[in-house]
N, C-alpha and C positions, 0 to 999 in steps of 0.2 A: 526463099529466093534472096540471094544475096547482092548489090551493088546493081538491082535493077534502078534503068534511067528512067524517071517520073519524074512532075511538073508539080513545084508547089504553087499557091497562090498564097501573098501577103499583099497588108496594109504599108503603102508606103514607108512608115518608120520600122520595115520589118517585124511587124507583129503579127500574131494570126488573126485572120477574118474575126474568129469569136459567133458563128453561127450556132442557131439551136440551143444560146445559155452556154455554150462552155466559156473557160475562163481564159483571156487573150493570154497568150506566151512570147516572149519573145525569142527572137531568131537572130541568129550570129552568122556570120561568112565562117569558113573555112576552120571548122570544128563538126564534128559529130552532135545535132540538136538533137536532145534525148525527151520524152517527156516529162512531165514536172510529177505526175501520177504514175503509182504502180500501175502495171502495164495490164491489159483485160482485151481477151479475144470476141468479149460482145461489142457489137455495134455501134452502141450507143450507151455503154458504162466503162470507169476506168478510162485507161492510162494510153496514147497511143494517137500517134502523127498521121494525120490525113493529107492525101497528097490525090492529086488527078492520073491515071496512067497515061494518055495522051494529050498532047499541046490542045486538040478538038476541045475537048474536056475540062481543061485547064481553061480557055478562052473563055467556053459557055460560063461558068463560074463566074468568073472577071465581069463580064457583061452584064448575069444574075446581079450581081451583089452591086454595080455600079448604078443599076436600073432600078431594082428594090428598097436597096439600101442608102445610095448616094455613095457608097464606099468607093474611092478611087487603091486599085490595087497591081501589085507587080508580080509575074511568072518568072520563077526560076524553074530551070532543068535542076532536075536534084539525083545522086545517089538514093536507093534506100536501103535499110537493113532486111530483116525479116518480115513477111508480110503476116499479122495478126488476123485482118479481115476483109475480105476483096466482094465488091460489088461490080458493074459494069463500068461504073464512071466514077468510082472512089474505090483506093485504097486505104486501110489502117497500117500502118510499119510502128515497129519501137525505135528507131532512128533515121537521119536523114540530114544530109552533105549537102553544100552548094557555095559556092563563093562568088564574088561580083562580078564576074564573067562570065557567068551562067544565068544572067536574064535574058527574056526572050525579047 
C-alpha cells in the first residue's frame, strides 16, 4: 500500500521515541525518511519505520510514553510507503513523508 496517511510520533528535536532498545533516528521535514537498517518484515528484527494508523493510536502513544517515560513528544500525519508489518495499533513501512505542517 502506497502513500497511505498514518501518524508518526517523535521526540521533540524530531528523533524517534527509541522504545523496546532500538537505536533513536533522526527525522527530517520534507524528504522521504528511510531506515538506517536493512529493511525485515519481522516484528521486532531489522530495518523498518513504525508509525500509528490512527490519530487514536498516535495520542494513546503520546500519553504512554509521556506518563512512563517522562518523554514529551510531537504527532505528524505522515505519507508511508510499503507496509512490511501491520498489527492493530502499529504499522512497520520502509519509508515515510511529513513536513512541518503536518503536526497535529
Amino acid at each position: 500500500m502506497i502513500n497511505k496517511k498514518c501518524f508518526k510520533v517523535l521526540r521533540e528535536d524530531l528523533t524517534s521515541v527509541g522504545l523496546l532498545g532500538a537505536p533513536r533516528k533522526q527525522y527530517y521535514y520534507s524528504i522521504w525518511n528511510k531506515p538506517d537498517e536493512p529493511l525485515s518484515h519481522h516484528p521486532r528484527k531489522g530495518g523498518g519505520l513504525w508509525v500509528a494508523p490512527t490519530k487514536a493510536d498516535a495520542k494513546s502513544l503520546q500519553r504512554y510514553v509521556l506518563k512512563k517515560y517522562g518523554i514529551t513528544t510531537r504527532i505528524f500525519s505522515c505519507e508511508i510507503g510499503n507496509i512490511l508489518h501491520k498489527t492493530s495499533c502499529r504499522i512497520k513501512t520502509d519509508k515515510l513523508f511529513f513536513d512541518e505542517n503536518d503536526e497535529i
